[in-house]
N, C-alpha and C positions, 0 to 999 in steps of 0.2 A: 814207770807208768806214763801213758802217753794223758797229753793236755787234755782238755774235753771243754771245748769252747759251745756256750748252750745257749739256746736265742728261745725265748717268749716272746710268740705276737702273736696278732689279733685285730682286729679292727677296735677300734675307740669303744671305752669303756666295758669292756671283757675281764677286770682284773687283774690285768699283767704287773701293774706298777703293786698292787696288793700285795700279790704273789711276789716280786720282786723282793718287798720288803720282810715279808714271813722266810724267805730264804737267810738275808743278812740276820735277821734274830736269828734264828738258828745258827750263825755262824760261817755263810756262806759267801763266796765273793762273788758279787752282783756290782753290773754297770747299768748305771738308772738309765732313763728314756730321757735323750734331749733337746726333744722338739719343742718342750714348756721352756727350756733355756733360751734354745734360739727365738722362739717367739719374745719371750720376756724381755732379752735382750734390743731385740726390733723395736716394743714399744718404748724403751728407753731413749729411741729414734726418733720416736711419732710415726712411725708406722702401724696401724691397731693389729693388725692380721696380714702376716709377712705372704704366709702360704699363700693366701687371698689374691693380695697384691701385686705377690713374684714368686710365682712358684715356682720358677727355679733357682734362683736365687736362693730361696727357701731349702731348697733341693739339694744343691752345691754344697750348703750349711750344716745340713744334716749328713750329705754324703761322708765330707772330711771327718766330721766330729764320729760317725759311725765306723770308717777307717781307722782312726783313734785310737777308739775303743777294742777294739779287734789286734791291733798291735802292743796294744798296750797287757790284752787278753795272756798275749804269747807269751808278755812277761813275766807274769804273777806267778810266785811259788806254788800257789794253791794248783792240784791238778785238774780242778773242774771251776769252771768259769760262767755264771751267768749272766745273759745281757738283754734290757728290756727294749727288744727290736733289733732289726739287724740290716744288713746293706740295701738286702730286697726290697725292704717295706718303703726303701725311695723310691723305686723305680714303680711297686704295686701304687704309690698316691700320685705318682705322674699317669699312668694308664688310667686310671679311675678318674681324674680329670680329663683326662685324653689329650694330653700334652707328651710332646716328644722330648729327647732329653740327648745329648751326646755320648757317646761309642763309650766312654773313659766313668761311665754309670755301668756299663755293661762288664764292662774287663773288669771293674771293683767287686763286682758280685761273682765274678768266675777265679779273679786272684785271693779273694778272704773268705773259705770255705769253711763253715762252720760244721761242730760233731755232729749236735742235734736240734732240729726244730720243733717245740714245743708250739701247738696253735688251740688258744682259748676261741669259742662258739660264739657269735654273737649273744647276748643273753640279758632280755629285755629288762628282768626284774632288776639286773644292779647298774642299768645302764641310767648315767647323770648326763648333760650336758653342762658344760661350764664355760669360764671367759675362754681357755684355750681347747675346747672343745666344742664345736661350733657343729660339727656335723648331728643329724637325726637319727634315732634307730635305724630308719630305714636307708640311709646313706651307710652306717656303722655295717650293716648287710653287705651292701654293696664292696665294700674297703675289704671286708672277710672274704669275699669272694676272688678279687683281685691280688690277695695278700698267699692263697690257696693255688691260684694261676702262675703267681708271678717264682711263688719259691719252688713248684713243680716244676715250672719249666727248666730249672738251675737243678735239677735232677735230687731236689731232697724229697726225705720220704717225710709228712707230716704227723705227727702223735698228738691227736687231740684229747686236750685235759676236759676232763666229763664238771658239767656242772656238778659243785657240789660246795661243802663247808670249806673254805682256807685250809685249814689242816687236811683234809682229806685230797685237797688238791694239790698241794704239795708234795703229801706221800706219794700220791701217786706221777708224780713225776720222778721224786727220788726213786721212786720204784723199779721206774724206764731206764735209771740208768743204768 
C-alpha cells in the first residue's frame, strides 16, 4: 500500500489544528502546525512577532521545519499521514504580504508533493484571534484566497471540508480517502 501524505489548510482560524487533534484521538498520525513554535521560539528572543518583523526569516523557518515534516512523513509506518499545513502555505503568506522569496521556496513545493489537500472555508463563527494570531477575519479571507491560488497553481486539486460539527468533519474527510 502506497504512503498517503495529507495536508489541512486554511487561512487562520478554520479548524485545522482542531481537526488535527480529533484525527490523533482517533489514532491517526498527525504533524501539528509550526508556526506557534517558531513564533514562541522568536519571543524567547524578544522578538514579539517574527512574521511581522522578518518575514522571511520567518519564512526560511517554517520552510525547513515544513520539509521536515514531510521527510519525516515518508518515514512513518503508518500508511496515511496528516500534517497541519504544508510547504505551499509559505510561499501563499509571502504573496499575501506581497513579498518575494527565493527560487529554493519554489523547487521545495515542486520536490515534496503531497497525496491530498484538504482546505477548511474561512468560517466567521469559530474564528478567535490570539497572541499568535494577529490577523482579522477579513485578512483570514484574504490568506484563504492566496492559500486556494498558491496550492492550484502546484497543480493539486482542493477538497474542501463543509462547515459542520468536528465529527462530521472528519468523517468527511476519512471519507475522501
Amino acid at each position: 500500500m502506497s504512503k498517503e501524505i495529507i495536508v489541512i489548510v486554511g487561512g487562520p482560524g478554520t479548524g485545522k489544528s482542531t481537526i488535527i487533534d480529533g484525527l490523533v484521538a482517533k489514532g491517526f498520525c498527525c504533524y501539528p502546525e509550526i508556526s506557534r513554535q517558531v513564533t514562541l521560539e522568536a519571543k524567547k528572543q524578544g522578538i514579539e512577532q517574527l512574521f511581522l518583523e522578518n518575514p522571511l526569516l520567518f519564512s526560511e523557518l517554517l520552510l525547513e521545519g515544513r520539509k521536515k515534516q514531510f521527510l519525516s512523513a515518508l518515514e512513518e509506518k503508518q500508511t496515511i499521514v496528516f500534517i497541519d499545513r504544508g510547504i505551499p502555505d509559505v510561499l501563499a503568506y509571502m504573496h499575501y504580504i506581497g513579498d518575494s522569496y527565493p527560487a529554493h521556496f519554489d523547487l521545495a513545493c515542486r520536490e515534496n508533493v503531497y497525496t491530498k489537500i484538504f482546505i477548511l472555508p474561512p468560517w466567521e463563527e469559530i474564528y478567535v484571534s490570539d497572541e499568535a494570531r494577529y490577523e482579522n477575519f477579513e485578512q483570514a479571507k484574504l490568506i484563504h484566497n492566496h492559500l486556494v491560488e498558491t496550492y492550484e497553481s502546484y497543480g493539486y486539486e482542493l477538497i474542501e471540508v463543509p462547515k459542520d460539527t468536528l465529527d462530521n468533519r472528519i468523517l468527511f474527510i476519512l471519507d475522501q480517502i
